[in-house]
N, C-alpha and C positions, 0 to 999 in steps of 0.2 A: 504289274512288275513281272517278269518274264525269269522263270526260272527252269535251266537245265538239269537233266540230268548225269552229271560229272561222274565216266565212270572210274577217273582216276580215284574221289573219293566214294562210291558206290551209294549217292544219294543227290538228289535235287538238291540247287543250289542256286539262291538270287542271280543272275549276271550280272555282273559289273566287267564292263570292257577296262581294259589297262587303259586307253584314252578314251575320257569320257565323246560320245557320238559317233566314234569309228570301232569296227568292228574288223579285224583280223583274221582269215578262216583257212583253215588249209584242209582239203580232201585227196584219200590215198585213190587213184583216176586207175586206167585199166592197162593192163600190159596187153600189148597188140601182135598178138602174133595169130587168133580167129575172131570171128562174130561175135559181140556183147551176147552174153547170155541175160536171163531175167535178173539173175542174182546183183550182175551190174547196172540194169536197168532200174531195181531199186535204191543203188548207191545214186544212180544219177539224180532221180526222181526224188527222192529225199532231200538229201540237201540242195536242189532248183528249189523243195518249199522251205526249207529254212533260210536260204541266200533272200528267199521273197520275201519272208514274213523280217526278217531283220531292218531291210529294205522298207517295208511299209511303216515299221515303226520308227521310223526316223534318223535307224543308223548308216553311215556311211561305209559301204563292206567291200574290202578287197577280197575275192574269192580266188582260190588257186588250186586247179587240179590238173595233178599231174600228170604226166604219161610215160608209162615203163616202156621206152625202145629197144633197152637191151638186156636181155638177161638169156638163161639156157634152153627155155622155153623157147624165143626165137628162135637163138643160132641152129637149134635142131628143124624147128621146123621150115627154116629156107633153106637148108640143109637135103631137107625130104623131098622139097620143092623146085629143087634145083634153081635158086634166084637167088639174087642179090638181096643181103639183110635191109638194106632202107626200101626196098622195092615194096617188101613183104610187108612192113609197117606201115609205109606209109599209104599202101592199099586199106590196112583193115584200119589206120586212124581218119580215113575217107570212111571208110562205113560208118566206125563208131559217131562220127559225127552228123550222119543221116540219120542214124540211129536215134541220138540225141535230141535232133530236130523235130522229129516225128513225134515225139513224146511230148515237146513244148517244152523239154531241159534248155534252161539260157546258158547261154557260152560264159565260163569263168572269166575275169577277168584276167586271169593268166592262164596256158594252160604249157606249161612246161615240157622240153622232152629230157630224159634223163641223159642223151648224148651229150646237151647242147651244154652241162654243165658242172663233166667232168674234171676241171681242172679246179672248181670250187670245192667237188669232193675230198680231192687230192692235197688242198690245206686244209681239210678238216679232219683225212687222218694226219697229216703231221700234226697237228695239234695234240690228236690224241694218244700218240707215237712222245711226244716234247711232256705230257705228261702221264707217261708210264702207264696208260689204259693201251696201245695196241704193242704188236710184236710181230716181226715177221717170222714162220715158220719154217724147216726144213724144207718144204716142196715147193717154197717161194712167195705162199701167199701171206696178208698182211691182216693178224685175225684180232678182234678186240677181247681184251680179258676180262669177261665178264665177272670174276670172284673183286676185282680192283675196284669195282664200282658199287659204292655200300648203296647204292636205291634201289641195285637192281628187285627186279619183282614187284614193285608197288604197284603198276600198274595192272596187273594181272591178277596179284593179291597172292602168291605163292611166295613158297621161300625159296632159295636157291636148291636146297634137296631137294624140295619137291620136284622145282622145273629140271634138278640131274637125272628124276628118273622117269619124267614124262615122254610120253613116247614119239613127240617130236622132233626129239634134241637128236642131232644128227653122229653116230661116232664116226671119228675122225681123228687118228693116231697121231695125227703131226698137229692136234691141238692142246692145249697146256691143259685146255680142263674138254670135257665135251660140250656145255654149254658155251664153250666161243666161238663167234659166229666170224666171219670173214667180214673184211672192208674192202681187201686190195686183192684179187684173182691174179695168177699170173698168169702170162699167154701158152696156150695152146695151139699148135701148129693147125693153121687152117679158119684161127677163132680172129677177130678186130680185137686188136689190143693199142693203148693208147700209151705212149713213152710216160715213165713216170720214177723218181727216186726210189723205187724197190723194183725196177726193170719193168720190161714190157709188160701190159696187162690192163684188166677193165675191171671198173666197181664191184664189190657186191650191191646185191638188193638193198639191202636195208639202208645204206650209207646214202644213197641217191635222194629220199627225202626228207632225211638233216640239210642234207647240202641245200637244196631247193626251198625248202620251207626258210631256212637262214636267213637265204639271199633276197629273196622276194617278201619276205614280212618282217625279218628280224631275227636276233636271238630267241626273244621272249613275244610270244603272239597269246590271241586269245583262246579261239579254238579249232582241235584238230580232229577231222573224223574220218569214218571208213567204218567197211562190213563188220560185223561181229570176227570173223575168223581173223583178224588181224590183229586184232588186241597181242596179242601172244602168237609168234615173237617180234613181229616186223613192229609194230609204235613200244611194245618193252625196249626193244633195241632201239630205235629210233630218242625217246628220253634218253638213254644209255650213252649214245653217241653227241646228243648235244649237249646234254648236260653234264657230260665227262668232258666235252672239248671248250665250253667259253663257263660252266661256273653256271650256278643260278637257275632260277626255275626256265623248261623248255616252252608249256604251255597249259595254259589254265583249266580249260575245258575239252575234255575227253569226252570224242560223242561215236556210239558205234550202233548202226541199225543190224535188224535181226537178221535171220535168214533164211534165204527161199527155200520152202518145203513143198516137195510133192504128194499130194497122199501120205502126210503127214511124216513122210521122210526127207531129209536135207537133198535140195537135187545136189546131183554129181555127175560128170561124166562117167562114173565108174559103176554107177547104180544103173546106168540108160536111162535117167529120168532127167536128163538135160534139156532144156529147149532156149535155143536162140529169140532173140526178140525178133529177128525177120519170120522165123517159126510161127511165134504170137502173131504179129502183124500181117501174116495170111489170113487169119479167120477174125481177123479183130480190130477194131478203129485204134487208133494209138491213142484217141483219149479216151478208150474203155479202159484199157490198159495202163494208162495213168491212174485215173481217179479207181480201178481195182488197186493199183499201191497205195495210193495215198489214204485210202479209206479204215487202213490199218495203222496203226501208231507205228511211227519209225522202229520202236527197239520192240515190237513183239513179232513171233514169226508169223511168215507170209505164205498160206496155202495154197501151195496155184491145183489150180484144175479146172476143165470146163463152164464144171456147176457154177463155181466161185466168178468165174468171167462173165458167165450167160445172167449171173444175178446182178452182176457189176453192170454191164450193158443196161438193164432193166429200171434198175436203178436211176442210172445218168439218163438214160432216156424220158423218165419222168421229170427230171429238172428244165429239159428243153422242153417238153411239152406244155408245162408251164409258162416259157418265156415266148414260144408258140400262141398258146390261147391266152395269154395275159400280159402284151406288149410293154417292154419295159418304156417308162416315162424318164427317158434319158435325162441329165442336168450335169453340168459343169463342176457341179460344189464337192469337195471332197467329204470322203465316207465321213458320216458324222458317227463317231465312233460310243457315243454316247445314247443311242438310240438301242434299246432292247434287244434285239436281233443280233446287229452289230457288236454290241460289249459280250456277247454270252457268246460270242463268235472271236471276240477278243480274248476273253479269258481262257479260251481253249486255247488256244496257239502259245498262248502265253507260258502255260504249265506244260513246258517242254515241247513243245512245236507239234500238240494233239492233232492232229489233220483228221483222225478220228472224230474226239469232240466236233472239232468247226464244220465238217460235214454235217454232223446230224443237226445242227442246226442250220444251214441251206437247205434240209426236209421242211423243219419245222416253218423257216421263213416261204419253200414253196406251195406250202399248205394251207398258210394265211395267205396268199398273195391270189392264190387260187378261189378261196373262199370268199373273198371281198372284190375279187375280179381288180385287184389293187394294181395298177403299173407302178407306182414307185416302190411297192415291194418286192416287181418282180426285178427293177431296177437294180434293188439294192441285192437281189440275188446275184445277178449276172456281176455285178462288182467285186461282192465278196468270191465268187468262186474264180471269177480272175484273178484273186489275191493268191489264190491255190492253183494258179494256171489252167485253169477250167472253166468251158461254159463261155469260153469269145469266139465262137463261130455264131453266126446266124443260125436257128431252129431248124430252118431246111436244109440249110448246109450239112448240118451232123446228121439229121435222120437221115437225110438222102447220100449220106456220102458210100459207096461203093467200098468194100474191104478189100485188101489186097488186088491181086488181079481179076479174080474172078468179079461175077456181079454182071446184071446186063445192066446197054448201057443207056445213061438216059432218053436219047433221042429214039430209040427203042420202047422203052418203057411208056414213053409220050404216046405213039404212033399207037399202041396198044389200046393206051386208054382213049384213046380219039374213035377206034375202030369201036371201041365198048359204049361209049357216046351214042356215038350213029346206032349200033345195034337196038340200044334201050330204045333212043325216038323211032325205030323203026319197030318197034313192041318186039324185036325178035329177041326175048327175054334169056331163052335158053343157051343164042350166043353169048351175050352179055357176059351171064353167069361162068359158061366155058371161059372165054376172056381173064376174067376176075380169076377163076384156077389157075388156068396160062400165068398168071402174073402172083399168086401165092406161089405155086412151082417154084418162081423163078426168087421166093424171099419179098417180094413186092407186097403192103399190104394197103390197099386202096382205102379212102375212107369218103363217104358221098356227105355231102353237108351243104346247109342253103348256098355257099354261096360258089359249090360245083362238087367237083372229084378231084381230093388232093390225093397224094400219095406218100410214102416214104420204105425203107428196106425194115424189113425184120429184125 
């Protein structure tokens, strides 16, 4: 029985989808205006294994992550950049989704832009204009009245004093209260603004995915997630705004993963402890870098640093090594979920999508598989950590695979050891040995066994 945990009510809670067999799932996606940092590569990476594990267990899931095209963030920065706004996006929504790829993240089944669905927004504030939650201000913009709406704060677990005097809340004179957030911007000379019944002008943030999540799942969905920093105010507002404009509950299950820490501080651009994932993916396989997220429970934080990578790598490397020297005994028949391995592999994912637990158990099953020289254990390896997007390449594919651009390159590497060949039957042992440095130097670690000299990278 698979239970989350719901941090609208701040405790584990059976699933029950609103249609039994179909699954509902909305994720708050990245605003593009630079490079996916880590912090996003664990929203990606996260919910890819919950979209999977959903997916394996028989439900049928619409997944939807969105993408912020416009907000201030942008227009400043093609501003800087001297370019066209969609220019600028839709460059880095080409990265992000190289990005993505790299990682083994599957494509949403929807992946929205917030341009494309402006004029949805725009009957979702009248709606909440027709029932006395928004107002337009003196400066023109059209702000939602947060004291009008008795739930605000539930999701955050604060009262409304409290969130008056947190140090988020923006002041803003031409606001009724300081806690009211904008729906409707008005234009500013120079900014894209779209015609609209409170004059020229473009969304705020928050309103963009009410409107989207609405349209593409419904009023009422099952669950909605994104990073820990979001809870508060973007999904407070977000319940606020749909559930002020159609009535009834917005969505069941509130799910927010932790966040990335460097040296045990939150990165930040502000700190200098930022790192892009094209940063990561210079020194690193992108399923190091995977199964490093995945190997920590979504909602606890995530320490990056070398050590923590270099053990990650060491790690995965031992699972392929396994499917390396103990040949999976492929079969047709679906995972019998009922087999030992499998169910304590089950029960992890189950209790809140543990990708912690169910890892340590692909230890435990490559341990026995290794011990018994078993192929369908190591079979049943290679399945299960597909289940978690890990472990489908072939053995020498991953250890040999090259990182980034550096790396020498195979027909090189070959040519090497061909020369190291000849050296040994030619007894001239001291080249050999040179050889074999030559090729440690270069991260290459050779390995001699009956049936010749294989190799693989560091």
């Amino acid at each position: 029985m698979l239970t989350i945990f719901n941090s609208l009510k701040r405790e584990k809670q059976v699933f029950t989808p609103i249609e039994p067999g179909k699954v509902k799932m909305y994720v708050c996606g990245m605003t593009v205006y630079d490079y996916c940092h880590l912090g996003h590569a664990r929203v990606m990476v996260s919910f890819d294994a919950i979209y999977r594990w959903l997916k394996a267990s028989g439900y049928e899931v619409t997944y939807v992550r969105n993408i912020t095209d416009i907000d201030d963030k942008i227009i400043r920065r093609a501003a800087e950049n001297g370019e066209p706004i969609e220019a600028l996006t839709n460059r880095f929504i080409a990265a992000m989704h190289e990005d993505a790829a790299a990682l083994g993240v599957q494509t949403p089944d929807h992946e929205p832009r917030a341009t494309g669905f402006v004029p949805q927004m725009q009957e979702l504030i009248r709606r909440l204009e027709a029932n006395g939650l928004a107002y337009r201000a003196i400066d023109g913009d059209v702000n939602y009245a947060v004291r009008k709406f008795e739930g605000y704060g539930k999701l955050s677990g604060k009262s409304l004093d409290d969130l008056r005097a947190g140090e988020r809340v923006e002041v803003d004179t031409t606001k009724h209260d300081p806690l009211d957030f904008v729906l409707w911007k008005h234009a500013k000379p120079g900014e894209p603004a779209w015609p609209s019944p409170w004059g020229e002008g473009r969304p705020g943030w928050h309103i963009e995915c009410s409107a989207m999540s609405c349209q593409l799942l419904g009023k009422h969905f099952d669950i909605h997630g994104g990073g820990q920093d979001l809870q508060f105010p973007h999904h407070e507002n977000e319940i606020a705004q749909s559930e002020g404009a159609y009535g009834g509950p917005f969505v069941n299950y509130w799910m927010h993963n932790g966040f990335v820490r460097v040296d045990n501080e939150k990165m930040s651009k502000s700190l200098g402890n930022f790192f892009t994932i094209r940063d990561v993916l210079k020194a690193y396989d992108p399923e190091v870098v995977r199964f490093f997220i995945l190997r920590a429970h979504y909602r606890s934080p995530l320490n990056h640093s070398d050590a923590h990578l270099n053990d990650a790598r060491a790690s995965l490397d031992t699972l392929y090594f396994t499917l390396r020297d103990v040949p999976p005994v492929e079969t047709d028949a679906a995972i019998d979920w009922t087999q030992p391995f499998a169910a304590r592999f089950k029960a992890a994912m189950d209790d809140d999508f543990d990708t912690h637990g169910a890892i340590a158990v692909l230890f435990e099953l490559a341990h026995e598989a290794r011990r018994g020289t078993d192929g369908k254990l190591s079979a049943l390896l290679k399945r299960l950590g597909g289940v978690l997007g890990l472990l489908d390449r072939a053995p020498l594919e991953y250890l040999r695979a090259p990182v980034g651009e550096a790396g020498m390159s195979e027909a090189r590497i070959e040519a090497l050891i061909a020369q190291r060949i000849a050296a040994k039957q030619a007894r001239d042992f001291a080249g050999a040995d040179r050889l074999r440095e030559q090729l440690k130097a270069a991260g290459i670690v050779l390995e001699d066994g009956p049936q010749g000299t294989t190799w693989r990278r560091a």
